[in-house]
C-alpha atoms as one frame of an Amber mdcrd trajectory, in Angstrom:
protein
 -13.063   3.257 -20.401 -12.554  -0.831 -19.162  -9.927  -2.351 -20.001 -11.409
  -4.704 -21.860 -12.605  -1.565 -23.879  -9.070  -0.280 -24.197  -7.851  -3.780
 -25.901 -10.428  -3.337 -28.572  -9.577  -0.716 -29.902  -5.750  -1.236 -29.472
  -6.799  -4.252 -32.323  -8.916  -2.040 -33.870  -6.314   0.763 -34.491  -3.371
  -1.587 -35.166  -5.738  -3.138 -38.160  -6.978   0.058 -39.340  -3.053   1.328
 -39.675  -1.474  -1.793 -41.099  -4.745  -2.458 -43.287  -3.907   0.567 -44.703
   0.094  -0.012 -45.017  -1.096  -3.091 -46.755  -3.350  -1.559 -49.207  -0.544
   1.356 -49.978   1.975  -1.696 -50.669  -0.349  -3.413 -53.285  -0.853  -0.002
 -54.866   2.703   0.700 -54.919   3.353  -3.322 -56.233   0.897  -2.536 -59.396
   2.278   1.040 -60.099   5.649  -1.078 -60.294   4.583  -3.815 -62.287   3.751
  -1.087 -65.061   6.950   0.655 -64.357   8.615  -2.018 -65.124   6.031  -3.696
 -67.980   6.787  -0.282 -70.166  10.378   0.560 -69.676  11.713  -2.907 -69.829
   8.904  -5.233 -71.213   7.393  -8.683 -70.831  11.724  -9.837 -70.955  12.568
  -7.026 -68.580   9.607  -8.275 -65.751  10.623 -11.720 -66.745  14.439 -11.332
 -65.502  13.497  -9.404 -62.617  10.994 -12.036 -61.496  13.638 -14.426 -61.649
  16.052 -12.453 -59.813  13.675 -11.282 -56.988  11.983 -15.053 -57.110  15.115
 -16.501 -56.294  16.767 -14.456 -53.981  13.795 -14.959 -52.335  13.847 -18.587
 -51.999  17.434 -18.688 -50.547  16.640 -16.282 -48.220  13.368 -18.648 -46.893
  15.754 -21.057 -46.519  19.145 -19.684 -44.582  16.968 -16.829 -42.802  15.980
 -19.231 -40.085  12.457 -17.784 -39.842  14.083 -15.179 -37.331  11.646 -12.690
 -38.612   8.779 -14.383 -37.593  10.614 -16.605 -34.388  12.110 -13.398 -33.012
   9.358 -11.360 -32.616   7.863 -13.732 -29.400  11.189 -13.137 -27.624  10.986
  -9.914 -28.402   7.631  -8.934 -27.455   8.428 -11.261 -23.855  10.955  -9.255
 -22.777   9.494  -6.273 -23.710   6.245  -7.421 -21.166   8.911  -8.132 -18.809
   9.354  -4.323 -18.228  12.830  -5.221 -17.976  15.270  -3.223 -19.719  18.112
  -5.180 -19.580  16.661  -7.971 -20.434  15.021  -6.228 -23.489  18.329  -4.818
 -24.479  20.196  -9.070 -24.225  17.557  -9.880 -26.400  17.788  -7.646 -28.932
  21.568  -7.674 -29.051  20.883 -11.309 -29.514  18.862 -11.075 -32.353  20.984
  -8.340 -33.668  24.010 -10.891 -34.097  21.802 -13.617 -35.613  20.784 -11.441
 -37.860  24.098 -10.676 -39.181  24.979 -14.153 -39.158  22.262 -15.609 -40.964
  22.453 -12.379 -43.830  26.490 -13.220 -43.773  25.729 -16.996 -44.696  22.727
 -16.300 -47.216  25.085 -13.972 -48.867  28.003 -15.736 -49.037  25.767 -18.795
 -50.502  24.414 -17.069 -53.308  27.726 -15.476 -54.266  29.629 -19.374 -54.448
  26.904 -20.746 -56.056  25.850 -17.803 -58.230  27.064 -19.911 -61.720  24.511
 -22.643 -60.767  21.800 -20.461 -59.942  22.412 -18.541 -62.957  22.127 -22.158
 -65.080  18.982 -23.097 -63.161  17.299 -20.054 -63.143  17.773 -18.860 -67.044
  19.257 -22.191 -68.299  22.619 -20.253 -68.826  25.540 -18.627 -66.743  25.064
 -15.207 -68.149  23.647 -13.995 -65.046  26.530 -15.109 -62.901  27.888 -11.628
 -62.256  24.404 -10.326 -61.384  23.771 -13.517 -58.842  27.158 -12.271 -57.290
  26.005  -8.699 -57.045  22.274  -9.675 -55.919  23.897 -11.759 -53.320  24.639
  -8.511 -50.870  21.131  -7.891 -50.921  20.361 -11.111 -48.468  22.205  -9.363
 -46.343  20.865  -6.046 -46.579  17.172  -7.637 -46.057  17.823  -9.730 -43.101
  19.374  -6.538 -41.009  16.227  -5.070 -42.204  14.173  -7.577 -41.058  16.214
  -7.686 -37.592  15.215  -3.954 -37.143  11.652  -4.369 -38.056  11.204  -7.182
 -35.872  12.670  -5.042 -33.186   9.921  -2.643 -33.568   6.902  -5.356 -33.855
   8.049  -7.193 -30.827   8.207  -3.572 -28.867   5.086  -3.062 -30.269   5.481
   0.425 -31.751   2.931   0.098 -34.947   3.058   3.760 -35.967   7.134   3.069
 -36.531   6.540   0.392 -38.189   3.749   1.344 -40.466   6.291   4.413 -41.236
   8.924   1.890 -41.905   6.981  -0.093 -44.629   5.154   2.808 -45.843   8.680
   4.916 -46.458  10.344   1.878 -47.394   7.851   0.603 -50.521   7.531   4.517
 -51.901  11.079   5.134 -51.453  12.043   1.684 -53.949   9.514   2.796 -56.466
  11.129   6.014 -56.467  14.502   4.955 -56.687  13.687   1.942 -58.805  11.953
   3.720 -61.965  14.376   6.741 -62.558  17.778   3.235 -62.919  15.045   1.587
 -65.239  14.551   4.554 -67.367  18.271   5.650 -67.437  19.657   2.167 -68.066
  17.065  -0.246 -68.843  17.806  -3.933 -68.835  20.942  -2.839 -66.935  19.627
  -0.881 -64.338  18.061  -3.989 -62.916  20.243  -5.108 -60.454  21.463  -1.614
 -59.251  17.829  -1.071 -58.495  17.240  -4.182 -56.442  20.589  -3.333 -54.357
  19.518   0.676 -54.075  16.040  -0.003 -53.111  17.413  -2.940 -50.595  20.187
   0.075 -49.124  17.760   2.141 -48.712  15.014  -0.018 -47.024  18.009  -0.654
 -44.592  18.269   3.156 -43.530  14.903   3.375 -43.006  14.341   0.538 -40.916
  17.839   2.106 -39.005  15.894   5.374 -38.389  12.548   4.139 -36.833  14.277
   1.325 -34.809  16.773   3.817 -33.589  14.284   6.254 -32.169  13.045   3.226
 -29.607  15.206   3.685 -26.680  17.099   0.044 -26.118  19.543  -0.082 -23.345
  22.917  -1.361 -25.146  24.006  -4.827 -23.937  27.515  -6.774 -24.948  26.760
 -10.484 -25.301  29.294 -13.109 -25.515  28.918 -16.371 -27.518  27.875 -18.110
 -24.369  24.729 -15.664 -24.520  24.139 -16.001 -28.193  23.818 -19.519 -27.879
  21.584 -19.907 -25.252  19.285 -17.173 -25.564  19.432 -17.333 -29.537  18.873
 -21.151 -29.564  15.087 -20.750 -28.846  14.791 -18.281 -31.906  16.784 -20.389
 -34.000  14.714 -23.375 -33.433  11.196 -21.974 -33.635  12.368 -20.161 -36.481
  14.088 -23.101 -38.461  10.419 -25.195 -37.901   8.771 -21.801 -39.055  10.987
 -21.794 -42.200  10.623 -26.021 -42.566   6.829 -25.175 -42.743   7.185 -22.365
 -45.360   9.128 -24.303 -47.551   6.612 -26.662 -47.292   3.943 -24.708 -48.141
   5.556 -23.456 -50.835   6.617 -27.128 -52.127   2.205 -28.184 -51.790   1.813
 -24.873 -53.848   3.938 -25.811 -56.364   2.474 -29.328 -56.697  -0.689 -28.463
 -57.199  -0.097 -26.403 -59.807   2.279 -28.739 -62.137  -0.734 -31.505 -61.335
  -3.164 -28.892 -62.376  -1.390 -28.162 -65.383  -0.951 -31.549 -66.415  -4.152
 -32.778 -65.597  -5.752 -29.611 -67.161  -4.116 -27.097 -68.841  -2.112 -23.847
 -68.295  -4.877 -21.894 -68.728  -6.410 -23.306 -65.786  -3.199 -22.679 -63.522
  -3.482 -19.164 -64.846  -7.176 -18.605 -63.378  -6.522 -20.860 -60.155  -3.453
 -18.049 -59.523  -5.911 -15.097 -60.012  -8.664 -17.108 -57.962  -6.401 -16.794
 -54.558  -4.953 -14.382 -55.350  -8.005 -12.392 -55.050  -8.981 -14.194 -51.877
  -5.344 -14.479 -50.442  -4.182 -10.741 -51.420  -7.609  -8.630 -51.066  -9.114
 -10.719 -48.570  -6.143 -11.895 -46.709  -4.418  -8.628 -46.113  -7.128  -7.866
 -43.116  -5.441 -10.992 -41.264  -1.509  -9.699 -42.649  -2.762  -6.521 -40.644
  -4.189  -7.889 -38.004  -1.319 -10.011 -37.173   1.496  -7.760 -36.987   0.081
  -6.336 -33.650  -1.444  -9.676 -32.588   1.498 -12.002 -32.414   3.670  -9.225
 -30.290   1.010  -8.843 -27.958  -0.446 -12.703 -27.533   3.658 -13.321 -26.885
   3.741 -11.126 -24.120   0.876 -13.190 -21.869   1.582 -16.284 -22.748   2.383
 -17.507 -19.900  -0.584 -16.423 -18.836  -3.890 -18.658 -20.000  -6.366 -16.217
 -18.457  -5.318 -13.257 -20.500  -4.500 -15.176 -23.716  -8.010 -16.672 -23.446
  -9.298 -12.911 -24.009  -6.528 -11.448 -26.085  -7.517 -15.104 -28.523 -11.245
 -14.311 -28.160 -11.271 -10.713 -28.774  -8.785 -10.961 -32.156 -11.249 -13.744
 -33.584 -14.168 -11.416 -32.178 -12.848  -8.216 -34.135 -11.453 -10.649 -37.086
 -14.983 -12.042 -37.974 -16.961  -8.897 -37.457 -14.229  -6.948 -40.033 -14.142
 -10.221 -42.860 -17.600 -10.953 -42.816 -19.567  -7.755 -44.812 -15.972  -7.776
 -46.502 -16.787 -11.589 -47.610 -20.939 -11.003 -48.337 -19.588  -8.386 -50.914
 -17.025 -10.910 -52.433 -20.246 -13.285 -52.655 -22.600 -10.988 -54.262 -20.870
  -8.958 -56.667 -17.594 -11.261 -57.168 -18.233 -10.938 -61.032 -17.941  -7.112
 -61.401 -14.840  -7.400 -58.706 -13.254 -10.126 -61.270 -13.678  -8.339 -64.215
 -12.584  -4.778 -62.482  -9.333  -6.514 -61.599  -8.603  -9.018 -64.212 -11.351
  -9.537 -67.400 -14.474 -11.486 -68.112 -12.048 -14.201 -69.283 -11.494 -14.826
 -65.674 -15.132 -15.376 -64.779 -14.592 -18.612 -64.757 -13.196 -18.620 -61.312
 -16.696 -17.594 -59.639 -17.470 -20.655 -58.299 -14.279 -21.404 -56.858 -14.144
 -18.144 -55.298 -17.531 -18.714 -53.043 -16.765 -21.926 -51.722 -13.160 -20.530
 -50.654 -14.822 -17.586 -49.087 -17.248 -19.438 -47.417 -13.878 -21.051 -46.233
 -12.673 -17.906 -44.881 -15.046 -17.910 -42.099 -13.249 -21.062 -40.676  -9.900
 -19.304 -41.126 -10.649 -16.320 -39.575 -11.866 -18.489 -36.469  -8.832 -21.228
 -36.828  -5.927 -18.044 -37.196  -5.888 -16.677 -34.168  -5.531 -19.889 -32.005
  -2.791 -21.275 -34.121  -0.577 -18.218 -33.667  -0.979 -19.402 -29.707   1.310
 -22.364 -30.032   4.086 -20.430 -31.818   3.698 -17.832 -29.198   4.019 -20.799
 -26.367   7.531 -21.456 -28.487   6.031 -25.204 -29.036   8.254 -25.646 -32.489
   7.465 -29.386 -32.361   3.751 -29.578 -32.450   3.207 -26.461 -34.944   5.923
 -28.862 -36.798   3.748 -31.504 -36.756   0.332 -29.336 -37.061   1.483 -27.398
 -40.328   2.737 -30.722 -41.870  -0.564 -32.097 -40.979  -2.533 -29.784 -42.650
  -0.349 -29.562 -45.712  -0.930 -32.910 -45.995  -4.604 -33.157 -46.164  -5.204
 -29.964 -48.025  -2.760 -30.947 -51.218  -4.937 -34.235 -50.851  -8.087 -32.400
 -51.050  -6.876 -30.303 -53.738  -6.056 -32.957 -55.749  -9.327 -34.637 -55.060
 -11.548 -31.442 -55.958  -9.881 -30.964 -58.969 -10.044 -34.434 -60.255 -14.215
 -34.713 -59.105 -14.977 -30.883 -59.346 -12.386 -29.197 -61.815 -11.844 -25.040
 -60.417 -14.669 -25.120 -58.102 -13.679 -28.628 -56.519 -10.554 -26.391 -55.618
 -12.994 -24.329 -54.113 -14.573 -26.826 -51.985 -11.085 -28.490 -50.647 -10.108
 -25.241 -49.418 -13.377 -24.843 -47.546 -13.311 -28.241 -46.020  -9.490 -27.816
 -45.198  -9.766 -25.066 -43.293 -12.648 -26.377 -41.713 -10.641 -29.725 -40.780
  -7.481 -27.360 -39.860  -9.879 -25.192 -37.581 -11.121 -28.620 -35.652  -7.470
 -29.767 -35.233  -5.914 -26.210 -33.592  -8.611 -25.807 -31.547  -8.309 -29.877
 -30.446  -4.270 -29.179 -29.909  -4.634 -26.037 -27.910  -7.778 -27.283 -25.671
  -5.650 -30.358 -24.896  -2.296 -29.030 -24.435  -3.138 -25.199 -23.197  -6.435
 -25.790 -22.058  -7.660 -23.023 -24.149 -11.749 -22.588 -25.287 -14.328 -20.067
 -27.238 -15.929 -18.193 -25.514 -19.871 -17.840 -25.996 -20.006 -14.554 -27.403
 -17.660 -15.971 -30.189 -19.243 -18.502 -31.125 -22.893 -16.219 -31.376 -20.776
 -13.685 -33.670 -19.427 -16.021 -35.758 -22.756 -18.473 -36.247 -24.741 -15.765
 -36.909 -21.942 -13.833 -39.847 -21.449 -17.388 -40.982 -25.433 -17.719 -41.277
 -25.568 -14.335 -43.162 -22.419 -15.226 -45.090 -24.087 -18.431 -46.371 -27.540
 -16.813 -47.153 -25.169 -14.576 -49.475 -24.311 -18.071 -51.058 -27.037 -19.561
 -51.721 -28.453 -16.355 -53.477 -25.550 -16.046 -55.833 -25.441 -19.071 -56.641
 -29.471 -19.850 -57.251 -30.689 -16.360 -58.250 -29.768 -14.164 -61.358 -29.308
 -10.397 -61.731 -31.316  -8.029 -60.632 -33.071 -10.245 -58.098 -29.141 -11.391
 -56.750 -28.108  -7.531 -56.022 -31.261  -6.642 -54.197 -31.641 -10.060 -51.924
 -27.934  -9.789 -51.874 -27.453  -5.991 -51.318 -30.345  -6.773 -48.215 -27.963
  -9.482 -46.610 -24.592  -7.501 -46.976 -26.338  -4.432 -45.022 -27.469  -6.615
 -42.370 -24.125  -8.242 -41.935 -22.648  -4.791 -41.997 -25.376  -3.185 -39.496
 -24.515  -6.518 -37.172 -20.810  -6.145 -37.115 -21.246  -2.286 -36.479 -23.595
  -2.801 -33.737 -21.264  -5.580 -31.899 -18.002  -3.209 -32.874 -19.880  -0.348
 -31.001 -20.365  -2.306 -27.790 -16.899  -3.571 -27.361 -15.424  -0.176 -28.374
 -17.519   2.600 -28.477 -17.595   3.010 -32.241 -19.984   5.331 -32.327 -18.903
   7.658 -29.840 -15.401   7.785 -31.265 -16.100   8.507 -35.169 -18.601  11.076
 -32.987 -15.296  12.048 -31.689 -13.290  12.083 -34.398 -15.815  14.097 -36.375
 -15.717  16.761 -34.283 -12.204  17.070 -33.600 -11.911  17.576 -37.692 -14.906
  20.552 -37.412 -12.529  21.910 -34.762  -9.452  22.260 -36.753
């Protein structure tokens, strides 16, 4: 087997085991939701929403991005092959950690009245603010010991991690809301958050790191380059977040609630179900694009071959989203929701562009360039709350649809401009075959929903998704032996 071989299916098996982490954490996120919709009602998911919303918030903003930032340095020293230097690194981030927790805790608990007022326009909730507040802590020494094992790279600890850690909360969770109801809402949030912590303990303790003291001196200079990557990481969240929220209150005023309500379920079904494939893709992808970045050779083919695999994964994924998007709406939501049809084919149409645009942008957090991802993500947030606002106004749901297909098609010409100039990065040919030819197939899906009615739509339709299905199986099978290894795997299950 090549090497080049060996890399495929290194993305191949990391997506296939955090695809399915992801899918077990949405299951486990609706089995909640009920949980907690019969036992404590519409007022019971209302005050935990709050709570969890919050918290949530303040810990965007005093985290310092470290659990994104982090995992570069990580993942350097661990292609280093140097142990020491692995074990500086993590001690590093092991402190920060700490500190950053420490100072999200301690502001929640001092301004717990306020938040309390703000939040549920009373201070009845003080006390549970101040009891809450540990919980910042508790999740950022979590996230310090899962970014230990993403930036070592050990994906079968992690995926433990998150799987152990999601059924262990709904466990623990549903037994406090049944015994105590209303009450047992905070204990549960600071149980599930205590116990997420020992897990995380386990797994990263089982990855042999040799133990380093730091001194101050060390902190600040080898913790200053997570700390600022990680504070533009968390400026660009925030941001985000703040477009996201602006869209909606113009929505909402311009429209009506109702429409907010089906532009929510919209993405969500594009941003949750769709987006999870790049959620699982990533958590492998970053680790390992940090550790040759220095290198423009090998993070030319580790970029290629993660937009390669990305495409040839989304694509059949996306022609079924185009095709049958009605029955998928009304299976997860109702036919009140239908509405949202034509929205949803122009964004996945837009998908295409971000699966092409994704992997390159992760290249200039990975080069540590803070400033111009800065400047990039602003950029882009920008333009796409400006397109928003002009599809809505010209096109109403589906001119939302069409600004997020021509922002991500803008956003994929500027990345790829920014790390051809600056890193002297390209495409490579075979890329830009693979992804012409899905996007060809993913538009001929299009155009039939959208000018041909039922049953003529599900056979021309059911024709294209097979062919975009047979074509991403075929160029899967070159790059990494598919076909021998489910041949493989096949008969290793006979054997047993």
């Amino acid at each position: 087997m090549t090497e080049e071989n060996t890399s495929y299916r290194q993305i191949m098996k990391a997506t296939s085991i955090f695809g399915g982490v992801q899918v077990f954490n949405i299951i486990i996120s609706i089995v909640r939701s009920k949980f907690v919709a019969v036992l404590l009602g519409p007022g019971g998911m209302g005050i935990y929403g709050l709570f969890t919303s919050t918290t949530g918030l303040i810990e965007k903003i005093t985290n310092l991005g470290l659990s994104t930032s982090a995992v570069r340095n990580v993942a350097a020293a661990n292609a280093s092959g140097d142990a020491r230097r692995i074990g500086t690194v993590v001690a590093v981030l092991r402190r920060l950690v700490w500190i950053t927790g420490i100072i999200g805790a301690v502001f929640t608990f001092v301004l717990a009245p306020w938040l309390s007022d703000l939040t549920f326009g009373d201070r009845g909730y003080t006390i549970g603010f101040r009891w809450v507040a540990i919980t910042l802590l508790l999740t950022q020494i979590t996230a310090g010991q899962m970014v230990v094992l993403q930036g070592m790279r050990q994906i079968n600890y992690l995926a433990r991690a998150n799987l152990a850690g999601s059924f262990a909360g709904l466990l623990i969770s549903v037994p406090i809301y049944y015994v105590w109801g209303l009450d047992g809402i905070i204990p549960a949030i600071i149980v599930s958050s205590i116990v997420a912590l020992l897990l995380s303990w386990y797994f990263s303790s089982r990855v042999k790191i040799e133990r380093v003291h730091v001194d101050k001196t060390t902190v600040i200079t080898e913790g200053s380059d997570m700390v600022k990557l990680g504070f533009m990481l968390s400026l660009t969240s925030l941001i985000a977040m703040a477009s996201s929220y602006i869209i909606r209150i113009f929505i909402s005023n311009a429209g009506s609630v109702d429409e907010v309500g089906l532009y929510n379920a919209g993405f969500a079904i594009i941003n949750t179900y769709v987006g999870m494939v790049f959620t699982a893709m990533s958590t492998d992808y970053f680790p390992r694009l940090s550790g040759v970045a220095h290198d423009i050779g090998k993070t030319k083919s580790v970029i290629n071959q993660q937009a390669e695999v990305a495409i040839l994964i989304l694509a059949p994924i996306l022609a079924v989203f185009l095709i049958f998007i009605n029955w998928v709406i009304i299976l997860l939501y109702s036919n009140r929701f239908l509405p949202v049809v034509n929205m949803i084919h122009w964004a996945a149409l837009g998908i295409f562009f971000k699966a092409a645009s994704w992997p390159i942008a992760y290249l200039i957090i990975a080069k540590g360039d803070s400033r111009t991802f800065f400047l990039s993500e602003l950029a882009v947030h920008i333009y796409m709350l400006g397109f928003n606002i002009l599809g809505y106004l010209w096109g109403g749901l589906e001119g939302l649809g069409i600004s997020y297909l021509l922002g991500y098609f803008f956003y994929l010409l500027q990345v790829f401009v920014i790390v051809q100039k600056k890193y002297s990065f390209s495409f490579l040919k075979t890329f830009a075959k693979i992804s012409g030819i899905q996007f060809l197939l993913g538009l001929s899906c299009f155009m039939t929903s959208r000018f041909l009615d039922s049953p003529y739509l599900y056979v021309a339709g059911s024709v294209i998704i097979m062919a975009s299905a047979y074509y991403s199986y075929r160029e899967l099978d070159r790059r990494l032996g598919l076909k021998a290894l489910l041949i493989d795997r096949f008969r290793k299950n006979e054997g047993r």
